[in-house]
N, C-alpha and C positions, 0 to 999 in steps of 0.2 A: 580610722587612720589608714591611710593609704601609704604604701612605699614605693616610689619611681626610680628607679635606675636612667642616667638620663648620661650624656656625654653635653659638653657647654656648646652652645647654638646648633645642637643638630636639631632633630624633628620632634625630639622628647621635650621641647620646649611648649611646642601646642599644649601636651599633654597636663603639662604643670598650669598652663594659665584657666584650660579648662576646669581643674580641679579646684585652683581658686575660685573662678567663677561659680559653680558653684555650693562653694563655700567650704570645701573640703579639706581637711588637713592632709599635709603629705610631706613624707620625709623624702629627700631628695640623696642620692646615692650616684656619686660620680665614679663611673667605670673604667677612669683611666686610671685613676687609684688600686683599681683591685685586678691580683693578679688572675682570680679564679672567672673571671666573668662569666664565661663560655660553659660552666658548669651550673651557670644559670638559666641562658638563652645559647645552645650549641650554636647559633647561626651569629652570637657575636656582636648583635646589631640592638639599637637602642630605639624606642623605650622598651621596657620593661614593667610594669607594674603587678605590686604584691595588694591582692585584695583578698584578706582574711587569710584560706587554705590554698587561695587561685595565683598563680603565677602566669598572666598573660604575657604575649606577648603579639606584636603586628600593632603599630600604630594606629589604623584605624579600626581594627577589633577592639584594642583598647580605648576609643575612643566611643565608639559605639556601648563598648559596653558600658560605660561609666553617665555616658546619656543617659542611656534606657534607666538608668539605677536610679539619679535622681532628675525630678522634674524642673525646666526651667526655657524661660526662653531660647536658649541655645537650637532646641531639638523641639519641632512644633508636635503640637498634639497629634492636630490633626492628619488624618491618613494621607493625600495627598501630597500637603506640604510635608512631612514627615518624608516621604517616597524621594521628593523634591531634595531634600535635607539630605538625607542619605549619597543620593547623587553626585551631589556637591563634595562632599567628603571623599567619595572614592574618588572624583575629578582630580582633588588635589592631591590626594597618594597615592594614586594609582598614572595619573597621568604628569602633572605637574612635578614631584618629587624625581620621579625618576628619570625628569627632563633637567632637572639639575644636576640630579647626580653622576649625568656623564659630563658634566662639566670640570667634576674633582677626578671622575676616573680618568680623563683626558690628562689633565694636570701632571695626575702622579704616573703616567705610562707611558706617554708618550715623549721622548726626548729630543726629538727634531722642532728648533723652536719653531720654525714656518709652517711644519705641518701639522704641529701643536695650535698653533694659532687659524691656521684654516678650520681645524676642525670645531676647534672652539669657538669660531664667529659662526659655523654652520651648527653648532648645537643652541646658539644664544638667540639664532634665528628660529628655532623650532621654540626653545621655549617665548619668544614676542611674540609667537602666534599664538599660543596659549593663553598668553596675557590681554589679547587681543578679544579671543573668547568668553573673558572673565568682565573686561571691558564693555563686553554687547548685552552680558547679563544686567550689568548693572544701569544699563539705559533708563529703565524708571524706579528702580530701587538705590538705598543707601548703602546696601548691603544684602548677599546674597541671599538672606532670608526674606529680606523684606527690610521692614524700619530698622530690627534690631540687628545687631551680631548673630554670626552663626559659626557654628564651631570649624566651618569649612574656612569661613575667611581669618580665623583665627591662626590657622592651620598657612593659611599662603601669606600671612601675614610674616610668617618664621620663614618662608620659604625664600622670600621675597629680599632676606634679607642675603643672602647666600652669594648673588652676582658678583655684592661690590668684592669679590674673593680671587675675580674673575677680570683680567684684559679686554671685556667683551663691554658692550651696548646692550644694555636691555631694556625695552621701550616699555614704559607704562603709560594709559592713558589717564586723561584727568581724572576721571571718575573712581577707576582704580587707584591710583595715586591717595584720593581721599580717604576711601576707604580700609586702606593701607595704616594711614595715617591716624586715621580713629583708631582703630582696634591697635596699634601702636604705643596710645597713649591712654590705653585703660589702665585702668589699678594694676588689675591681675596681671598684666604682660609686661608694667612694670618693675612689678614686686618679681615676677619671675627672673627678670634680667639682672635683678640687686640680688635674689637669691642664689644664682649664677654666679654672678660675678664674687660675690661675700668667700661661695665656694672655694673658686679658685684662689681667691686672696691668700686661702689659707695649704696651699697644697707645700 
């Protein structure tokens, strides 16, 4: 049994439907509720996962690490595509996330609406390029492993959904779009979102 500290549609969501997928129980722990958080992760920031005596934290540590532990299509065997797999993963949190998240930092700091909004069509044009990139991947794949899901597109999946929060354009192309849309309408990303939501119901 797993414990996720998670905040509703941030990036702790990948986390929860990974776990589903494969096949993991996890108690979910909403941290606007608690006043101590920071005496869990000093830096504040979600996910958080309790596995056994380990209290991780870094999204895609934790997502690496919860691979490696169980086997499944998510995360290939093999050494290359494995290399490949990896890649992906840091693409989206290390490149893609933090191309949104000046989106919200923009938001909340900046108070000149004009210059608010210049800045925010010019952060929404850096993240289309990036969507762009994800786009040329998927030229003869369904997804960026291949035939199946991979925990990276799982991961932009959540990310993907962030813009509509935003005044801005963010162009997908067809391909991406689909694949969007697949890993949208799996079980586990479902059940994460009723999980989510059930959550809040109750606050």
């Amino acid at each position: 049994m797993y414990t996720l500290y998670y905040s509703k549609g941030a990036c702790s969501a990948a986390t929860q439907v990974v776990l589903r997928e494969l096949g993991q129980e996890v108690t979910i722990i909403d941290v606007q509720q608690l006043n101590n958080f920071k005496t869990i992760n000093p830096v504040g920031a979600v996910p958080v996962l309790v596995d056994g005596d380990k209290t991780l934290t870094e999204g895609a540590a934790i997502m690496l690490h919860i691979l490696n532990k169980h086997d499944s299509t998510l995360f290939p065997v093999n050494e290359s595509d494995r290399q490949l797999a990896i890649q992906d993963i840091m693409f989206a949190n290390a490149s893609m996330h933090p191309a949104y998240s000046k989106l919200f930092f923009l938001a909340q700091h900046v108070n000149d609406e004009k210059v608010k909004q210049e800045a925010l069509n010019s952060a929404a044009k850096a993240i289309n390029q990036l969507w762009q990139v994800i786009e040329d991947k998927l030229t003869t794949n369904k997804f960026l492993g291949g035939d199946t899901p991979s925990a990276a597109d799982i991961m932009l999946a959540v990310y993907s959904r962030w813009g509509d929060y935003f005044p801005v354009d963010i162009i997908l192309g067809e391909k991406t779009t689909s694949m969007l849309n697949a890993i949208q309408t799996m079980p586990s990303f479902i059940k994460t979102d009723q999980a989510e939501q059930a959550m809040s119901s109750t606050d």
